[in-house]
N, C-alpha and C positions, 0 to 999 in steps of 0.2 A: 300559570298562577301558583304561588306559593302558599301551601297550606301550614302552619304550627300547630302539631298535637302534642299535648300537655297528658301528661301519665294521669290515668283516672282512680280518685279518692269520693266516694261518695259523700254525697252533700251531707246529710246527718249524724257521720262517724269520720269520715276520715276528709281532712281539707285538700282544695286544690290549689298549685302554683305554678310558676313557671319553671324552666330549666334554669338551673345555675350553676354556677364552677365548681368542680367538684376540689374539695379540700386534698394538697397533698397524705399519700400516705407512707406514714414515718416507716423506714427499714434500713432493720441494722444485722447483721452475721448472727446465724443463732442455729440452735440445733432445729432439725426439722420438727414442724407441727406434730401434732398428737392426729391421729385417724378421728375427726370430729362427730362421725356416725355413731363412735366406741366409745365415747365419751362413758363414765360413770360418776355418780356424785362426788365423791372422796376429790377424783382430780381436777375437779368441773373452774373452781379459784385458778389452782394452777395455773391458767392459761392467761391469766391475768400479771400485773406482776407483782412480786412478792416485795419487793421495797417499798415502805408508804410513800403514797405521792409526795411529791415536790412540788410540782404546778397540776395545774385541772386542764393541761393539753391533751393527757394522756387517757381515754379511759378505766374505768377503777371498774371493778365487781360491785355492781350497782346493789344498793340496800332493798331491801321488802317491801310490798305496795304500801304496807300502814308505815314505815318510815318515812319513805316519800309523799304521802299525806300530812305526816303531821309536824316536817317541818320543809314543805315546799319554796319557802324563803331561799332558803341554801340552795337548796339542790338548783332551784333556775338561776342563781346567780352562777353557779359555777359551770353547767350546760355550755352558755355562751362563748364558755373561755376555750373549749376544747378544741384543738387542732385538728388532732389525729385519729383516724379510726381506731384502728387495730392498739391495742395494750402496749404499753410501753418495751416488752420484751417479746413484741410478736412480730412478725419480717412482713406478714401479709394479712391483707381483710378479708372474711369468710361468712357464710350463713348464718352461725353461730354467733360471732358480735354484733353481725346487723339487728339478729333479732332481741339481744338484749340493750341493744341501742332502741331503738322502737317501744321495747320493752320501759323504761326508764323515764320516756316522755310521755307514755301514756297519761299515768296516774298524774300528772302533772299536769296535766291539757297544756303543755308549750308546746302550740300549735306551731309556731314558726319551726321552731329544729326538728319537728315529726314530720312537718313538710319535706324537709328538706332530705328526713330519712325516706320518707316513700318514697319521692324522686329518687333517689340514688339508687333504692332497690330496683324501682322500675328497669332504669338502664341499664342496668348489672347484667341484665339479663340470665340472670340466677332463678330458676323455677321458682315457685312457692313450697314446693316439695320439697329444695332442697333444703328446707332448716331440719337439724340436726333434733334427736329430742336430749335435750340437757339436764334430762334427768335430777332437775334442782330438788335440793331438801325443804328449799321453804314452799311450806304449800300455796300459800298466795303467790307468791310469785311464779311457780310452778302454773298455777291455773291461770293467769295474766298470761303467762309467756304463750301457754297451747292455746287461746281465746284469738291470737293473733295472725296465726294465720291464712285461718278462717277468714278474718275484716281482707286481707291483703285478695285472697281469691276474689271473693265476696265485688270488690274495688275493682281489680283489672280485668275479671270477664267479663264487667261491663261496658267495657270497652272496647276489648277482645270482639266483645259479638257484634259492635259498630264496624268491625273490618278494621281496627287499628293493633297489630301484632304489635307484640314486645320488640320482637326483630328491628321495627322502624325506626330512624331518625326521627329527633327530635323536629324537626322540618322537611316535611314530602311534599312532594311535586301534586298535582290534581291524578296525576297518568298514573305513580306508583300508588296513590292511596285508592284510586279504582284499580289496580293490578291486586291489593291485600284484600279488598271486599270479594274478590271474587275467589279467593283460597279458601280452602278449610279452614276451618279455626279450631286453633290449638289452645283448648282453655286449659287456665289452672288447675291443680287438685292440690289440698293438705296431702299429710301422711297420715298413717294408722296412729301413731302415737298423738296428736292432739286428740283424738276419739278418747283415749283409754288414759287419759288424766281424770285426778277424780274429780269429783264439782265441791266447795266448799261447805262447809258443813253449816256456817252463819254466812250473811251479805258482805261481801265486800262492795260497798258505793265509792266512785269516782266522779269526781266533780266535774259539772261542764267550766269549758271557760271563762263563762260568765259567771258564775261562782252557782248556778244552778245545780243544785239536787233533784234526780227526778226523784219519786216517791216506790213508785211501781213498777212492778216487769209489765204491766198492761200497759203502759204509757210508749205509746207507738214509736218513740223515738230512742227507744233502748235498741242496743246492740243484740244483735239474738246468737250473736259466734261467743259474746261473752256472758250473756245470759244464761248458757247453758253450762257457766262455770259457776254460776250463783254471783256474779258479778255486774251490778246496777249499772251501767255505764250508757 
């Protein structure tokens, strides 16, 4: 018997879906990457490219959570049009863009392309550890970015403790998914640096998809990875 496991997003923060094809990624001759652990604010753009777009294949250094608030019109129209992962002038995809890919669709609730980013992380097979801290200057966005990986932990060890490893195909046998329940489980963990981001000094609120605002951080269906940025969500 053939079993299909779907990468786990908890039902009240993060959505589920199925496997899908993953989008080519653009690479073109370039000097090597920057050490993404070393990163510091100053060159953090950088890695982005410095010519303005031309088309919304490429992605851009995405704007501030209340930008993308307050004119989400844009921003989802142009989402959809995106090809390529990695920056126009970058050779390969790393930790560091996924998470401000993730980052970007948040505050939006475009549940379809967050979908689409979970899954791809899930397969990656890239820790949750390994996002870089990007040391960003805006502090909204700064606090949005380290609230994240926390949901991602949060998502896959619940799955993890079901006996379904990151290791596995998207399609296992009955015989390998009883061979992973009987392993250790290898949970997730953040890093140090989502700890020591500071929390926001006013609320940032993000809107459900439904156009819903919750009201309170009492209100059971708040995120508590980003609650504890001062972020309604």
């Amino acid at each position: 018997m053939i079993l299909t496991t779907k990468p786990p997003y908890p039902s009240k923060h993060l959505p589920v879906v199925s496997p899908s094809q993953r989008p080519p990624i653009h690479a073109i001759p370039k000097k090597p990457l920057l050490d993404k652990t070393r990163l510091i604010a100053h060159r953090l753009k950088h890695l982005w490219s410095k010519s303005p777009p031309e088309t919304n294949a490429y992605p851009i250094f995405p704007p501030t959570p209340e930008e993308l608030l307050a004119k989400p019109s844009t921003y989802l129209y142009n989402l959809p049009q995106r090809i390529y992962r990695a920056p126009r002038d970058q050779q390969e995809d790393s930790p560091l863009f996924s998470l401000y890919r993730l980052y970007e669709h948040l505050p939006l609730n475009y549940n379809t392309g967050l979908r689409k980013k979970l899954e791809y992380f899930w397969y990656t097979k890239w820790p949750v550890s390994s996002f870089p801290d990007p040391k960003d200057q805006s502090k909204s966005r700064y606090a949005l970015l380290s609230g994240i990986p926390g949901l991602l932990v949060e998502s896959f060890n619940e799955r993890i403790q079901l006996g379904l490893p990151r290791k596995a195909d998207c399609i296992v046998t009955r015989e390998e998914l009883g061979r992973y329940q009987r392993e250790e489980r290898g949970f997730e963990v953040v890093t140090e640096w989502t700890r020591s981001v500071r929390r926001l000094e006013g609320t940032l609120v993000i809107r459900h998809e439904d156009g819903e605002v919750l009201t309170s951080f009492q209100d059971e269906r708040v995120s508590e990875q980003l609650a504890e940025k001062t972020v309604l969500y």
